[in-house]
VOBA-1610 file (N, C-alpha, C; in pm, whole numbers, padded with zeros to 5 digits, always signed):
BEGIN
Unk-23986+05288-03547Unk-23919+05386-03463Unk-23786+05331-03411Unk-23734+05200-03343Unk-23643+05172-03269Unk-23601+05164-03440Unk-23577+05121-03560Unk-23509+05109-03636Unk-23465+05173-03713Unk-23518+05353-03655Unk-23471+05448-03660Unk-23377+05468-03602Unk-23385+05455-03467Unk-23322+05507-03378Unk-23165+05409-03384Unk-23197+05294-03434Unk-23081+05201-03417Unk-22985+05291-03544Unk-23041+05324-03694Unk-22997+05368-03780Unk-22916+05480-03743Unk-22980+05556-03678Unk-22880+05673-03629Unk-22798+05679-03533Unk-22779+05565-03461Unk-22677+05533-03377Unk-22553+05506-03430Unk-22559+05415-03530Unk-22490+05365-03604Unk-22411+05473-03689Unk-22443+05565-03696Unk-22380+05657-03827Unk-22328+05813-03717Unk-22336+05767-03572Unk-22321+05852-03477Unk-22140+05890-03505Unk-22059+05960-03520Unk-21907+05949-03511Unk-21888+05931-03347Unk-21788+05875-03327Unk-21716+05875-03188Unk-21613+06002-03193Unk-21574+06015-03059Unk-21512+06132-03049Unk-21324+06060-02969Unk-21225+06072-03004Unk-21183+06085-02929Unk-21093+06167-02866Unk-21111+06137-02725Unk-21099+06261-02594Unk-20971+06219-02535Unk-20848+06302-02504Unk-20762+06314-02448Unk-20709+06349-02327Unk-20717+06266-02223Unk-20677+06336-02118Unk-20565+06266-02061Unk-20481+06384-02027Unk-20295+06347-02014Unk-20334+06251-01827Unk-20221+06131-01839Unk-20209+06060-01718Unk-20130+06192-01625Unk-20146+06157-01478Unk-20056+06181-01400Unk-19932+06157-01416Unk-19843+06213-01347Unk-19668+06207-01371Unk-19636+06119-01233Unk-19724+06147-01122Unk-19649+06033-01011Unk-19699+05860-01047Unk-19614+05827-00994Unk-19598+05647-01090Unk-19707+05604-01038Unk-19720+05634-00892Unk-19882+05545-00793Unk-20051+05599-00867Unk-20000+05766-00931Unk-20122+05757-00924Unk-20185+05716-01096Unk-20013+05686-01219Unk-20022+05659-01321Unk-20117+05521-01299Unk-20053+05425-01200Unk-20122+05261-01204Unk-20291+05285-01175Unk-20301+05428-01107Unk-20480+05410-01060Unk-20512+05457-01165Unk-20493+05588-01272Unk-20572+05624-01369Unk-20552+05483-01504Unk-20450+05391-01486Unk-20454+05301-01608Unk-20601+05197-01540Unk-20574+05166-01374Unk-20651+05059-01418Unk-20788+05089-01393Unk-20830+05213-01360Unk-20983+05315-01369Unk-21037+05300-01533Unk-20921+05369-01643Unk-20937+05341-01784Unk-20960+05175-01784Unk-20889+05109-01778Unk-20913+04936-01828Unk-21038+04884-01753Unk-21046+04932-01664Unk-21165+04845-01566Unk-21296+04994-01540Unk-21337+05030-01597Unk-21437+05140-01563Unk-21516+05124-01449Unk-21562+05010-01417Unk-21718+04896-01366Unk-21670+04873-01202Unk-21569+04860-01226Unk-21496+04874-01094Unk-21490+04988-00982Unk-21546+04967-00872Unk-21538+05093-00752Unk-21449+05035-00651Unk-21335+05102-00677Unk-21209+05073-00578Unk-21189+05186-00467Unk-21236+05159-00363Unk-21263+05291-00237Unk-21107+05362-00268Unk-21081+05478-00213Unk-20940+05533-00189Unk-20855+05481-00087Unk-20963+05452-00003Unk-20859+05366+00103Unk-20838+05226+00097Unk-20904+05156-00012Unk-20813+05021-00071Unk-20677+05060-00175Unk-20686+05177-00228Unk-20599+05248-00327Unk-20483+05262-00266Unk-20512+05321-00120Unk-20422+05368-00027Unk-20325+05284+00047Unk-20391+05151+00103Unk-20339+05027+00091Unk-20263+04976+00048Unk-20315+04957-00133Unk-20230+04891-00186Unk-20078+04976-00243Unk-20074+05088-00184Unk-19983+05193-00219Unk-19906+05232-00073Unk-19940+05114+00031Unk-19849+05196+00147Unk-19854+05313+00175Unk-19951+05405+00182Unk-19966+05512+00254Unk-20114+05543+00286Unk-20148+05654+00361Unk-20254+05701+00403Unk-20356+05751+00277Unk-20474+05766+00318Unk-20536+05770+00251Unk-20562+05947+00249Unk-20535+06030+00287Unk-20509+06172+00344Unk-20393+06206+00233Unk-20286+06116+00223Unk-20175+06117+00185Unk-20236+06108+00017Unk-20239+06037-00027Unk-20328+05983-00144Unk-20442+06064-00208Unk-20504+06113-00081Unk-20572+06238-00152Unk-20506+06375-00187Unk-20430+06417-00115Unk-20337+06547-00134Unk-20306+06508-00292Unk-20219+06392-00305Unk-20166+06400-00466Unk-20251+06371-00567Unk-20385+06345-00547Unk-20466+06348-00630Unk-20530+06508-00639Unk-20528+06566-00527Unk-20592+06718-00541Unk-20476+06801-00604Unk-20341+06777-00597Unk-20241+06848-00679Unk-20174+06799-00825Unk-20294+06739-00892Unk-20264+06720-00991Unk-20297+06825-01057Unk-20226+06846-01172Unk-20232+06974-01231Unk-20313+06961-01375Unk-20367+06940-01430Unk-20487+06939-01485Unk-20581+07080-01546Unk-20522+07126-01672Unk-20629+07234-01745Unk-20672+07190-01848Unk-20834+07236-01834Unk-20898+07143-01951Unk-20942+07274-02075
//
């Protein structure tokens, strides 16, 4: 059974999925290093920090990203 299951894993295609970065530069550096580092839980308000502004602030431009899927 598992050497079934390994068999058909293997012959599974990958997909790949496209999704466009942000256009503001602060929030380009969070979606690159979210992609490079997945494993990583970086609160918003260490995000916010390391970006000199509020974390209120930081959320607004993440809720006005413009985004149709």
């Amino acid at each position: 059974m598992q050497e079934v299951l390994i068999l058909g894993l293997e012959q599974v295609k990958t997909l790949d999925l496209y999704a466009p970065l942000p256009t503001e530069p602060r929030l380009q550096q969070m979606a690159q290093s979210i992609l490079q580092h997945p494993q990583q839980r970086i609160r918003l308000s260490t995000w916010a920090q390391r970006f000199a502004c509020s974390e209120r602030t930081l959320a607004r431009h993440i809720q006005n990203i413009d985004c149709a899927f």
